[in-house]
N, C-alpha and C positions, 0 to 999 in steps of 0.2 A: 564658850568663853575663851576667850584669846588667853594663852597662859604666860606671856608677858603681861596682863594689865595688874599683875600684884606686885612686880619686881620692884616697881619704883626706877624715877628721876633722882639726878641732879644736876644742879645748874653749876657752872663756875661763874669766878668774878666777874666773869666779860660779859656774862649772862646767857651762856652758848646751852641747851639743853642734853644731857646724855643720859641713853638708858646704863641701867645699873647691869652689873654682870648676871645672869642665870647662871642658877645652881640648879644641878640635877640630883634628886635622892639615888641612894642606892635602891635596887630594887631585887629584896631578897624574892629567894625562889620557896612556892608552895607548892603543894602535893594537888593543886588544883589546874597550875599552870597548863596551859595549852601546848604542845608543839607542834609546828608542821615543819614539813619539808619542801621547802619554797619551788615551784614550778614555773613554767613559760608566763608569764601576764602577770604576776603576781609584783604587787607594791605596796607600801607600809601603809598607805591612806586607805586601802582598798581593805586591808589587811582588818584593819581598824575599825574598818564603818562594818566589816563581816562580824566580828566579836562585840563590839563595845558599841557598836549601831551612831558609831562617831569619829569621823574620816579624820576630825584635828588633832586624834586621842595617836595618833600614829609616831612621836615621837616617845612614847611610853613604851612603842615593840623597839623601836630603835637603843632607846637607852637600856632597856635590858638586852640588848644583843652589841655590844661591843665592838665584837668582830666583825660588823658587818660596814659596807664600804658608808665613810662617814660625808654625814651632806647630802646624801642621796635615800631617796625613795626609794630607790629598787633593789631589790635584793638578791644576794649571788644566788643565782639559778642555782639548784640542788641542793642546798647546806639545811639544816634545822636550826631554825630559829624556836625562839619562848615569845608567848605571848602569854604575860602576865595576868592571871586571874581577880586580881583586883584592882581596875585603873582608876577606882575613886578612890580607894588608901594612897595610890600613889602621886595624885593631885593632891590631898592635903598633906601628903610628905613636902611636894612642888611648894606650896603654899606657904609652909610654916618655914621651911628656908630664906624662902625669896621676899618673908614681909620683914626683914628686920631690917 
């Protein structure tokens, strides 16, 4: 599922169409959390479809890692990243922001 299709539309007078802003949840840390220490090949889709067996879920490792370079898929070679142990809590965090 595309996690824009909950954001929502609107239109202006002129009738021009615009997506609504995305909101990201905060994504506290559990005692389940994953971490690695990012190596040569290594990319947040890839990252994603290894844990969560879902390559689109990849901006879920990015918004819990801050400091990693923003916009981008790949990740500083050698740093530890989190990867969040629960990406369906944090879709329906996605979810109840983004439908109001």
């Amino acid at each position: 599922m595309n996690r824009y299709s909950n954001t929502g539309e609107y239109k202006t007078e002129e009738g021009k169409t615009y997506q609504k802003v995305t909101r990201y949840p905060e994504i506290p840390e559990t005692d389940d959390d994953v971490y690695v220490v990012t190596t040569d090949g290594d990319r947040l889709d890839l990252l994603a479809d290894q844990y969560y067996k879902d390559w689109t879920l990849y901006w879920i490792i990015a918004a819990a890692n801050p400091s990693l370079p923003f916009n981008s898929i790949y990740p500083t070679l050698g740093v530890q990243i989190r990867i969040p142990a629960y990406p369906e809590d944090v879709m329906n965090s996605f979810n109840n922001i983004n439908n109001g």
